[in-house]
RONU-409895 format. One line per field, with one value per residue: x, y, z of N, C-alpha, C in turn; residue in one letter. Coordinates in steps of 0.02 Angstrom, whole numbers, plus 50000, padded with zeros to 5 digits. Layout:
nx c(X,...)
ny c(Y,...)
nz c(Z,...)
cax c(X,...)
cay c(Y,...)
caz c(Z,...)
cx c(X,...)
cy c(Y,...)
cz c(Z,...)
res c(a,...)
This chain:
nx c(50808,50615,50531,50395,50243,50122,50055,49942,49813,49721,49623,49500,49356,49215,49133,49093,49127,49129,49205,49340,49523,49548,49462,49339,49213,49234,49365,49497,49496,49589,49716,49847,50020,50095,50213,50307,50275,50370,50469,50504,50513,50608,50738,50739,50760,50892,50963,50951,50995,51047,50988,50866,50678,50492,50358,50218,50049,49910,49806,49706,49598,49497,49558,49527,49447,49522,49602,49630,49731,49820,49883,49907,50012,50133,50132,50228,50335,50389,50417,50516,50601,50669,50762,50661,50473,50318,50125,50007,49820,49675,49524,49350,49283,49143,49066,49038,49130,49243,49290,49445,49486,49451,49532,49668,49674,49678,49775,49924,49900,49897,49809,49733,49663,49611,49472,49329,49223,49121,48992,48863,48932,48999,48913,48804,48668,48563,48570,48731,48761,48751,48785,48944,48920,48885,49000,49110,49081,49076,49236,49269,49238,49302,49409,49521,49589,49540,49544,49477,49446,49392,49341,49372,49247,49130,48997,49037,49100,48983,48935,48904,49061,49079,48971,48996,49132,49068,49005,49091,49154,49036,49030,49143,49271,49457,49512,49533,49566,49585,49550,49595,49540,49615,49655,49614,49563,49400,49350,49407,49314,49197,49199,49090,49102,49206,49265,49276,49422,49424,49322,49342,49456,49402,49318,49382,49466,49377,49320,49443,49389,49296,49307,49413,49307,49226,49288,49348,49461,49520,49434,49453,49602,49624,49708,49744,49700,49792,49926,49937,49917,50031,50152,50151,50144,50256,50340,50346,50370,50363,50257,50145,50036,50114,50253,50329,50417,50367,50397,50510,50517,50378,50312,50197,50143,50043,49911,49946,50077,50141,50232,50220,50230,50135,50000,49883,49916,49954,49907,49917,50029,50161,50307,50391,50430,50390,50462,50586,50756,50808,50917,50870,50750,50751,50814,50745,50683,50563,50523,50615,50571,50445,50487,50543,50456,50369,50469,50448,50383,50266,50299,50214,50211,50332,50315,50195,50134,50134,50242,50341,50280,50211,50259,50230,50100,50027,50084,49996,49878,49765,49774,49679,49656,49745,49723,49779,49768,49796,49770,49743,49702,49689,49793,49843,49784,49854,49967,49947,49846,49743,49617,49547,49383,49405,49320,49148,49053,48879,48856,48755,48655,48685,48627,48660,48659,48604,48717)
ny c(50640,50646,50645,50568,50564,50526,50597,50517,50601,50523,50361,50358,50378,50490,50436,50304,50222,50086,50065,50082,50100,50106,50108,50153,50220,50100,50112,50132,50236,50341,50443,50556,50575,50724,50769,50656,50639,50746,50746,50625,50652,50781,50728,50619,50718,50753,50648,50584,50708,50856,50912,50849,50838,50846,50811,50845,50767,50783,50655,50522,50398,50508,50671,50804,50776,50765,50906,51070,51133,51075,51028,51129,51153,51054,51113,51239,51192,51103,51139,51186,51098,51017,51033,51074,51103,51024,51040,50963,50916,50786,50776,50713,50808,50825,50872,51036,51162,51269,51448,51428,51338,51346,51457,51389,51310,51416,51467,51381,51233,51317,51378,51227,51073,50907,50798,50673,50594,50483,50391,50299,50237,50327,50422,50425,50464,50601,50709,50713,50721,50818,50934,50909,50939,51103,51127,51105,51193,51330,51315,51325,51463,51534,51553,51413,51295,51125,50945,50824,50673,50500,50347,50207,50107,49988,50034,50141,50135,50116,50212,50343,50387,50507,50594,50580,50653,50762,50803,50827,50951,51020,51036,51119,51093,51099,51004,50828,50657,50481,50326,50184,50009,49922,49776,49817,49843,49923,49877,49755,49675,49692,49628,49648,49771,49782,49797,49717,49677,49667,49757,49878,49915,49945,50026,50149,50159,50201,50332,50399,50387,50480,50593,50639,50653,50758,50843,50875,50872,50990,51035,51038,50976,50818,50715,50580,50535,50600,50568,50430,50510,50572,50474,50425,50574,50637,50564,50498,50387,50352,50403,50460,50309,50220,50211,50146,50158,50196,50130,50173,50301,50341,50356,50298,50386,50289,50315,50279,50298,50191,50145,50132,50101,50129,50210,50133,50002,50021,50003,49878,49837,49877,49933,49972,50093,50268,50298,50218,50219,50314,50231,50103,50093,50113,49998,49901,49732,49716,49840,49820,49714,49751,49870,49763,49686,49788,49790,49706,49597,49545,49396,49395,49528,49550,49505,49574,49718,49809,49876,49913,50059,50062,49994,49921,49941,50004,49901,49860,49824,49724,49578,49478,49320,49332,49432,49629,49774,49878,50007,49941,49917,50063,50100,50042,50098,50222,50201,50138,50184,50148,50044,49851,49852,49752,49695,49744,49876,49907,50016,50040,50158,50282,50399,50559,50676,50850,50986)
nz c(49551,49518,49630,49726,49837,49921,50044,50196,50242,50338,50370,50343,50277,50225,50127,50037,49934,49821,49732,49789,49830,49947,50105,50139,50232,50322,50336,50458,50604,50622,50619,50537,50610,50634,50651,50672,50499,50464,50502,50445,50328,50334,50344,50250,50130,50164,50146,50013,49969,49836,49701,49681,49669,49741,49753,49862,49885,49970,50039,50074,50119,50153,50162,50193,50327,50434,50520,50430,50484,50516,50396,50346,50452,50399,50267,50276,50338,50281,50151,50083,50087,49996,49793,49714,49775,49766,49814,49825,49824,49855,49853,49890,49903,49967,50066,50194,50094,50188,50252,50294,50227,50078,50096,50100,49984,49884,49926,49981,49893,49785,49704,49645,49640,49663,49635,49620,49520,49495,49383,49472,49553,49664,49741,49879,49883,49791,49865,49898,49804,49746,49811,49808,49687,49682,49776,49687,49575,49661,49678,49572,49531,49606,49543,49542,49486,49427,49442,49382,49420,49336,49364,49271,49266,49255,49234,49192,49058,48998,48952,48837,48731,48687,48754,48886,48869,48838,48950,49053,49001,48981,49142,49176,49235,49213,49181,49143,49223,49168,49266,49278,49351,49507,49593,49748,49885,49930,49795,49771,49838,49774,49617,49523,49470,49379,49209,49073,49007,48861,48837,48894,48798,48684,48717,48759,48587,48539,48596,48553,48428,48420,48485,48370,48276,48347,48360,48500,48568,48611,48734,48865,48959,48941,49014,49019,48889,48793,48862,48793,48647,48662,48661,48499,48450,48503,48533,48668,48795,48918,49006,49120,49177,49127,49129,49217,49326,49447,49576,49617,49637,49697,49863,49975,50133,50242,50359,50493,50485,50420,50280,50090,49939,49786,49790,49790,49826,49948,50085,50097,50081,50133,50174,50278,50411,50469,50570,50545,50515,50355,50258,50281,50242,50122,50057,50101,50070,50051,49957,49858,49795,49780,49660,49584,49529,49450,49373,49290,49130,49069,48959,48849,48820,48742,48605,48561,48446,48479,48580,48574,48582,48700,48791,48903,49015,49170,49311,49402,49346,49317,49198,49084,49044,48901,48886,48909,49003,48927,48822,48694,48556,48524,48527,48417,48313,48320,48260,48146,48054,48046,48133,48135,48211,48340,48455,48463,48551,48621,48684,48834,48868,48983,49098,49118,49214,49164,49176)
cax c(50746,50598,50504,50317,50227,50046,49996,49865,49792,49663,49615,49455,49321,49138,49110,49112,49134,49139,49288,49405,49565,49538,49397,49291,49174,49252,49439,49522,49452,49634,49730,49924,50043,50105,50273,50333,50275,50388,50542,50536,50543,50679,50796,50734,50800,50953,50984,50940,51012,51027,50949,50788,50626,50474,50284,50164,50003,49863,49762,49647,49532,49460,49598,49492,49430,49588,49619,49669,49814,49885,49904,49950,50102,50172,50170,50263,50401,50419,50397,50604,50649,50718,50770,50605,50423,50249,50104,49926,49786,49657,49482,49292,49229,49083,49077,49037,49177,49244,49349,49484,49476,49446,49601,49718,49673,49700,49858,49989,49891,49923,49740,49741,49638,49606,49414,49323,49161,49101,48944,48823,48939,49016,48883,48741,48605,48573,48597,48799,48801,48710,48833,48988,48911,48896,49071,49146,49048,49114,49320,49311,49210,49374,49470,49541,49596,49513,49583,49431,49463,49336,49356,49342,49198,49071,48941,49082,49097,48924,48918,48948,49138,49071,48939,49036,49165,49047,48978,49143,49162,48993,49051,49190,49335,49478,49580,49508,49602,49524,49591,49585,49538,49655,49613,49625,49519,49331,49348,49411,49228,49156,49200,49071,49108,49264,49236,49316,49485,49417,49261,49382,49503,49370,49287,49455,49477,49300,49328,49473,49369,49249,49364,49440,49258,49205,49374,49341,49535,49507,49392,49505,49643,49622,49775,49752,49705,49851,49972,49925,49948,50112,50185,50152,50181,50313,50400,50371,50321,50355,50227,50081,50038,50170,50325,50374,50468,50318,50400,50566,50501,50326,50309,50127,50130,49997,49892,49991,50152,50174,50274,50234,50243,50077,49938,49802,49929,50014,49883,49922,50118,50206,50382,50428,50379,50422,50507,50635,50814,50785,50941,50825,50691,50765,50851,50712,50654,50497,50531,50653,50522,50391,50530,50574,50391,50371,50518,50465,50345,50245,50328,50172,50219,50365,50268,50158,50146,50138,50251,50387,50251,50162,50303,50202,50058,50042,50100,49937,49824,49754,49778,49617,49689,49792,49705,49818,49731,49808,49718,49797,49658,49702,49876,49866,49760,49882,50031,49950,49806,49654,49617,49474,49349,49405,49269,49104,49028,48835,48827,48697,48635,48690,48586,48687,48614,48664,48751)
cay c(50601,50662,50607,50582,50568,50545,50596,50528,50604,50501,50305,50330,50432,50503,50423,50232,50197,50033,50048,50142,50076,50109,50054,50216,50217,50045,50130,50143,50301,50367,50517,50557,50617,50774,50777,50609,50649,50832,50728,50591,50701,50826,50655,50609,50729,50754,50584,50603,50755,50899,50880,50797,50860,50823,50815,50804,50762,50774,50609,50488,50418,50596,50718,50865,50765,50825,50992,51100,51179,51010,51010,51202,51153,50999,51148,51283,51156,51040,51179,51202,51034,51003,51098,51111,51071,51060,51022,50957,50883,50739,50772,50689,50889,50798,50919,51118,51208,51338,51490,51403,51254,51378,51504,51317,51283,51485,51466,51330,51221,51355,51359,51190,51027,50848,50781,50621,50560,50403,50338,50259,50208,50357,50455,50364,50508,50641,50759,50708,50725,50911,50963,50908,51004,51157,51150,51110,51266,51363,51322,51364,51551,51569,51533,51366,51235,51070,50907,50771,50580,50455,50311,50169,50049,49948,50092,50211,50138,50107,50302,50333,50419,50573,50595,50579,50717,50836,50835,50853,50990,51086,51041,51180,51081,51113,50920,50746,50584,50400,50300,50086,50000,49877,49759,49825,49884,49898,49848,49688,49668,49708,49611,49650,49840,49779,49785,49668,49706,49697,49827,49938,49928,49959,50106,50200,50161,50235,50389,50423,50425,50523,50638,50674,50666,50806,50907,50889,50876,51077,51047,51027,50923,50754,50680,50509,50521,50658,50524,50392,50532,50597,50424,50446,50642,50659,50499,50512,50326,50318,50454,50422,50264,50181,50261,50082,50178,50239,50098,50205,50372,50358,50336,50325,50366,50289,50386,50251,50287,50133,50168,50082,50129,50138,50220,50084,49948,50050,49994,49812,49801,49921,49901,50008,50133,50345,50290,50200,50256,50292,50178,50026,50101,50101,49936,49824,49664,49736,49894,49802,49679,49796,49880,49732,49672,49834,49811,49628,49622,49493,49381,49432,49599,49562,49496,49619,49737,49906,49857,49985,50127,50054,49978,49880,49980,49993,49831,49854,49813,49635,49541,49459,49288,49350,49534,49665,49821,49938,50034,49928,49957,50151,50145,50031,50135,50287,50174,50103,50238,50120,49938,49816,49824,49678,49676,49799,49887,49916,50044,50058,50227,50289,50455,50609,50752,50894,51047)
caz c(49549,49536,49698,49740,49876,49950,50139,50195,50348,50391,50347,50329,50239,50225,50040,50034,49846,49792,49671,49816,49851,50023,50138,50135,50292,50353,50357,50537,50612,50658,50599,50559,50668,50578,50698,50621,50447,50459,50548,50405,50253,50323,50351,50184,50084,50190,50147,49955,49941,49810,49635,49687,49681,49779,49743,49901,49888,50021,50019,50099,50147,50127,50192,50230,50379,50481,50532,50377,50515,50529,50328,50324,50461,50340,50216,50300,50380,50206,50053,50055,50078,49919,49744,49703,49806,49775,49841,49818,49871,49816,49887,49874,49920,49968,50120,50184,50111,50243,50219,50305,50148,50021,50084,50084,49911,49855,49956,49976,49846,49713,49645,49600,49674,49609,49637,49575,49492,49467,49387,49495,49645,49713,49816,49922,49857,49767,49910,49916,49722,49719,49872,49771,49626,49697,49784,49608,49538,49691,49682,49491,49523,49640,49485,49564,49423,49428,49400,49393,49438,49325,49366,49237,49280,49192,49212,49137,48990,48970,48930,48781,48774,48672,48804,48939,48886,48831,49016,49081,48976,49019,49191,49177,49228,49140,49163,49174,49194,49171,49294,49265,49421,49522,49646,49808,49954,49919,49737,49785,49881,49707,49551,49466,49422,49343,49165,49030,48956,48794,48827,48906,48759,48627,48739,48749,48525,48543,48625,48512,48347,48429,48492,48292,48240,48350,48372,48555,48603,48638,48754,48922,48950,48961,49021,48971,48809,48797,48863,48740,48583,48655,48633,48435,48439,48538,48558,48734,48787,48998,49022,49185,49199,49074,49167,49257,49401,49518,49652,49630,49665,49725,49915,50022,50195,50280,50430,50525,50503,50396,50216,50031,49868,49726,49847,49790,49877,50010,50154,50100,50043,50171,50184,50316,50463,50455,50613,50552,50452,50282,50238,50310,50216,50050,50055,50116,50067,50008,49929,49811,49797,49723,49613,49541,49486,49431,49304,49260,49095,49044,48917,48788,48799,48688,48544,48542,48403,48484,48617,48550,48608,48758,48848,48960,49072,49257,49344,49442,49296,49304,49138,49077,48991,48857,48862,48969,49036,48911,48769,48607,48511,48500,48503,48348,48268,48303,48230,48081,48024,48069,48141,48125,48281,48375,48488,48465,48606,48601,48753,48878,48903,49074,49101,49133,49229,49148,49235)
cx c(50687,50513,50427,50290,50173,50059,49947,49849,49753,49659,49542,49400,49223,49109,49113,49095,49153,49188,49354,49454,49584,49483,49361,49272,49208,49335,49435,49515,49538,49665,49803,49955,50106,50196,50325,50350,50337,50478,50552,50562,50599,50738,50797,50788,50850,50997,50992,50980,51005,51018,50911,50742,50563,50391,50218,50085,49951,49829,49742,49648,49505,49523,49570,49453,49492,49588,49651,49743,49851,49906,49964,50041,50131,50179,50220,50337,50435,50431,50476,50640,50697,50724,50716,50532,50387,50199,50022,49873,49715,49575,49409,49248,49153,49070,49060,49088,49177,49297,49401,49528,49516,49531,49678,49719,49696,49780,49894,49979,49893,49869,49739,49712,49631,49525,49390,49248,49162,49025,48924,48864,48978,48969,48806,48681,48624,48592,48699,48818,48799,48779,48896,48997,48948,48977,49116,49128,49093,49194,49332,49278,49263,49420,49530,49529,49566,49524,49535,49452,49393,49367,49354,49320,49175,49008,48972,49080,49039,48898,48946,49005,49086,49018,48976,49075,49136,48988,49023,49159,49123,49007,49074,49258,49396,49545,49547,49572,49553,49579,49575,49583,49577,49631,49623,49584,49450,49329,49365,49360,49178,49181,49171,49066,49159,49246,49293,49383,49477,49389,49298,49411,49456,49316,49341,49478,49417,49297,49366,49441,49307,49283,49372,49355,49207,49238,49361,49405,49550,49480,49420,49560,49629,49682,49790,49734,49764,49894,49970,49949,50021,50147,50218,50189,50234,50366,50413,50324,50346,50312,50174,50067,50097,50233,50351,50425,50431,50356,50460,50566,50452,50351,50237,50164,50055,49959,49937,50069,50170,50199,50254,50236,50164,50028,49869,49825,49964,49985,49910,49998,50158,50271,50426,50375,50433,50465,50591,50692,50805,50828,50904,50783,50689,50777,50804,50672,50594,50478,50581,50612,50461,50427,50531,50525,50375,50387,50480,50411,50321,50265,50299,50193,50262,50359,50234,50188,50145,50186,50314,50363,50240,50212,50286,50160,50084,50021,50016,49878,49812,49754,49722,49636,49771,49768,49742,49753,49769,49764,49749,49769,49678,49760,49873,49814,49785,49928,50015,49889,49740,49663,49552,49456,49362,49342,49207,49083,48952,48822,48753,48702,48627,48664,48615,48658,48639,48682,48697)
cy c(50647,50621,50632,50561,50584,50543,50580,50536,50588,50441,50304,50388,50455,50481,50342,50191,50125,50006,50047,50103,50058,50072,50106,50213,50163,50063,50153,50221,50346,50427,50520,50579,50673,50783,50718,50636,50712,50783,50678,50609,50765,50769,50633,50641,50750,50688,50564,50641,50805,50860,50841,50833,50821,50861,50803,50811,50754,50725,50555,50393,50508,50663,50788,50835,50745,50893,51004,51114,51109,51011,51076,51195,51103,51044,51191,51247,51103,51082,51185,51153,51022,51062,51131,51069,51098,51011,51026,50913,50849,50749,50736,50760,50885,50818,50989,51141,51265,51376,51452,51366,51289,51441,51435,51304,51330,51470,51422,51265,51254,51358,51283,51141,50971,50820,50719,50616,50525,50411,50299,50222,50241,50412,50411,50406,50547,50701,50756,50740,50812,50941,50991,50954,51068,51167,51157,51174,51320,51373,51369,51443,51575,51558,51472,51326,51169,51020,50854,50702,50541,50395,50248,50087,50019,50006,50148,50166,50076,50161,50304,50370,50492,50615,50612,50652,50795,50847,50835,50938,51035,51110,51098,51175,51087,51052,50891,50709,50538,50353,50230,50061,49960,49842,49763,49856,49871,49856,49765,49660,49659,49700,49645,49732,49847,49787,49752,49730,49726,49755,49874,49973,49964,50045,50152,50195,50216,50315,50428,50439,50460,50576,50666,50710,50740,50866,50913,50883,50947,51064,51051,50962,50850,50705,50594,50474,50556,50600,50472,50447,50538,50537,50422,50515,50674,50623,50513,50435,50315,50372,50421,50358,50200,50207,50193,50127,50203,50203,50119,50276,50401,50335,50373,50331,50360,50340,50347,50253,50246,50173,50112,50151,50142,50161,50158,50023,49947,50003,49907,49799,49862,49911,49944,50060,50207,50334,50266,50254,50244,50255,50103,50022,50078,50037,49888,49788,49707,49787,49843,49734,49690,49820,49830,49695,49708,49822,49764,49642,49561,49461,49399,49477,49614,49545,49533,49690,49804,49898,49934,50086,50125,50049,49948,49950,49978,49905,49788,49810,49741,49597,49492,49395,49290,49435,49575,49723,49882,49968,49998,49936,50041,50135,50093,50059,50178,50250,50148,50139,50211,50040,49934,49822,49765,49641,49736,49795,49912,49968,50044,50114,50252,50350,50516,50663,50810,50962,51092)
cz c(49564,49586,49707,49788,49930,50023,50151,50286,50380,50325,50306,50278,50242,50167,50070,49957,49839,49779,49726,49838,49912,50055,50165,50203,50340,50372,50411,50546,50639,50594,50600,50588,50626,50604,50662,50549,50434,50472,50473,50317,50262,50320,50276,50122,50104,50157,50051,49909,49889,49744,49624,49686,49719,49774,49813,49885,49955,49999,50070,50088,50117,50189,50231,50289,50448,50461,50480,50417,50505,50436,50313,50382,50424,50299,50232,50330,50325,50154,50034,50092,50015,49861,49721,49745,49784,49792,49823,49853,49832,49849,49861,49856,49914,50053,50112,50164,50153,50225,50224,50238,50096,50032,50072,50014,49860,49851,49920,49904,49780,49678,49632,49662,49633,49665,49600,49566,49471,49449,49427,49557,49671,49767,49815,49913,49829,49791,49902,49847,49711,49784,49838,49700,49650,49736,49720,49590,49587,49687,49596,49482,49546,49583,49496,49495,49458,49397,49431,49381,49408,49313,49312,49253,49217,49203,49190,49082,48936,48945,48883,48767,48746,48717,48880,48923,48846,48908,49072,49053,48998,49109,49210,49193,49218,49140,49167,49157,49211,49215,49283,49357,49440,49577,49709,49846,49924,49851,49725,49818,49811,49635,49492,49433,49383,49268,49123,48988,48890,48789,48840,48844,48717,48640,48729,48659,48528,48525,48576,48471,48365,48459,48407,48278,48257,48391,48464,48616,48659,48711,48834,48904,48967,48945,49010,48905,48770,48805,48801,48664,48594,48639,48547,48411,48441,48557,48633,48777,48886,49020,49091,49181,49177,49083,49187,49304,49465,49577,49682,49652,49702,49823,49961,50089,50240,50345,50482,50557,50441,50307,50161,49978,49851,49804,49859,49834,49936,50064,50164,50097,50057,50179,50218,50375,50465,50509,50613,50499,50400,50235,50222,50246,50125,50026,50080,50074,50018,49971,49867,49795,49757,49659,49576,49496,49459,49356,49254,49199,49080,48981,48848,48767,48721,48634,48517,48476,48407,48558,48622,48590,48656,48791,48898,48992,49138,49273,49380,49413,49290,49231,49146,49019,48973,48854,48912,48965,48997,48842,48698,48547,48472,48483,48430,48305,48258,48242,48162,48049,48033,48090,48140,48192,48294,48405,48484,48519,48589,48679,48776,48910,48982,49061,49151,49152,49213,49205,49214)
res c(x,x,x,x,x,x,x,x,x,x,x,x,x,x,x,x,x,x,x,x,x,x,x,x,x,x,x,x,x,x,x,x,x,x,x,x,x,x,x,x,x,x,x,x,x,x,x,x,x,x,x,x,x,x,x,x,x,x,x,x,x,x,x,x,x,x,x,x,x,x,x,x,x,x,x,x,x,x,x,x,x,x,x,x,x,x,x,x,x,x,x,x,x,x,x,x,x,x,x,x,x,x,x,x,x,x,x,x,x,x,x,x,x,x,x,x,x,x,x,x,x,x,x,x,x,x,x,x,x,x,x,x,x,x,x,x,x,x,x,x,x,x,x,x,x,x,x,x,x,x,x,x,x,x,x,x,x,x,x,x,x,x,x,x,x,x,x,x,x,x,x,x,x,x,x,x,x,x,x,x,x,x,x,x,x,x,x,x,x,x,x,x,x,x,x,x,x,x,x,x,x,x,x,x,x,x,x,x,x,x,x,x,x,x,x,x,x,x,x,x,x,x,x,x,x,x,x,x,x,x,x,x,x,x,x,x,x,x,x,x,x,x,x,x,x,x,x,x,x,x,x,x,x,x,x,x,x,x,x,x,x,x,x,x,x,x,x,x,x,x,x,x,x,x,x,x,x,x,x,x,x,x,x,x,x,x,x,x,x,x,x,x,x,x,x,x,x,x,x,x,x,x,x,x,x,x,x,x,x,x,x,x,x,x,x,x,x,x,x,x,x,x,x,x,x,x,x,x,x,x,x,x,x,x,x,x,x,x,x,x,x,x,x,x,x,x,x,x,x,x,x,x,x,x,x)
């Protein structure tokens, strides 16, 4: 199996985004206990055993508000747990970087970080936004890879897509993913940045024929428009969000202690504590509980006419009606060479500052 796994070392954060799964500024001011976390992942894969692998992630609230040492001992005491480990980390870098940071991210992170931007509701001025700049500019002069988080709102895909990824692109980047929102933590406070199933669908067809139209596939990776072709390309249809097993392999640990699955509903739908035996852990009530909604698919699904490719989305995704939260627009445009606009989008010019 291969096994995943967010840390988060702290509840709370210095951002307070709207969308965030969490509760930004309003998350519990506490911190993990790195002694636990170290005791429940050697038991883990003792318990697991050989031919597993094992993904950690550093994550939040905003993780860089704990001691980097407390991250750097979870690396040095976890990295040869299993057949193979690795390890990353999820940040706002809406903060001074310090050598310290910057030798963690060289180091044990392997070059490699994940960062986010939002439109209009992730920083509270322009000071937070220009900060974040310049640290972005800084990790990639160190030759650090960059893996950008945009979220998809209603002021994202009021941009127009080709817009959008040609200022990811000047950015310097060299990944984006689009993430769909779900309702949990602040975003459940805030309806109205949700945006309609349809607009979504028809922004993501969008993107695609602007994409062909201005060969901008090159341009970095963008892993969720990438997932969506490989389906077609590659016949590869459980890829990131359309996998249906995250509640079999993923596992959050809260700063608490407490244990769930999907990070956006860990704080709410815990089903366990690092304390207990990971027999308990596996086998309870609510872990086989999530799994099994997970599997379940909405009876539509099997009607559907791209159902063969999609396979159902993430469970997470609120269904609007009869509209699900997946792109069907595109994918039946990959599968059948063009479709009729269902619904047209007339964007509203969101105003991109350029790099």
């Amino acid at each position: 199996m291969n096994y995943l796994s967010y840390l988060k070392t702290t509840e709370t954060c210095n951002l307070n985004c709207r969308h965030c799964f969490t509760s930004g500024t309003q998350g519990r001011k506490i911190f993990w206990n790195t002694d636990h976390v170290i005791d429940f992942f050697q038991r883990f894969s003792e318990y697991v055993g050989v031919g597993n692998t094992m993904h950690y992630e550093f994550h939040g609230g905003e993780p860089f508000l704990a001691p980097v040492s407390d991250m750097i001992r979870v690396y040095d005491q976890l990295r040869h747990t299993f057949d193979y480990t690795s390890f990353g980390c999820t940040s706002n870098l809406t903060f001074k970087l310090t050598p310290d940071i910057e030798d963690f991210i060289q180091g044990p992170l392997n070059q490699r970080i994940g960062t986010s931007w939002d439109p209009a509701i992730r920083f509270a001025n322009a000071k937070q936004e220009s900060l974040w700049r310049s640290n972005v500019e800084r990790l990639l002069s160190l030759g650090v890879t960059i893996k950008l988080f945009i979220s998809i709102t209603q002021d994202t895909i009021n941009i127009e897509p080709i817009e959008l990824l040609r200022w990811v692109r000047d950015l310097g980047v060299q990944e984006l993913d689009l993430e769909r929102l779900t309702n949990n933590g602040n975003a459940r406070q805030h309806p109205d940045i949700f945006p309609r199933n349809l607009d979504q669908d028809q922004w993501f067809l969008k993107m695609h024929r602007q994409i062909q139209q201005h060969d901008a596939r090159s341009w970095f990776a963008n892993e969720f428009m990438e997932n969506i072709y490989d389906k077609f390309e590659r016949n590869v249809t459980g890829a990131g969000t359309f996998c249906r097993d995250c509640e079999q392999k993923l596992f959050t640990i809260n700063a608490d202690g407490t244990i769930g699955g999907c990070p956006n509903a860990a704080p709410e739908e815990n089903f366990g504590h690092i304390s207990m035996g990971i027999q308990e852990i596996m086998t309870h009530p609510q872990r086989i509980h999530n799994i099994a909604c997970e599997s379940h698919r909405n009876p539509l699904c099997y009607d559907c006419d791209v159902f063969d490719k999609c396979g159902s989305d993430c469970h997470q995704l609120t269904w609007q009606d009869d509209v699900c939260g997946a792109p069907k627009s595109l994918m039946r445009e990959l599968k059948y060479g063009t479709v009729q606009d269902l619904h047209k989008i007339t964007p509203k010019r969101f105003k991109i500052v350029p790099v």
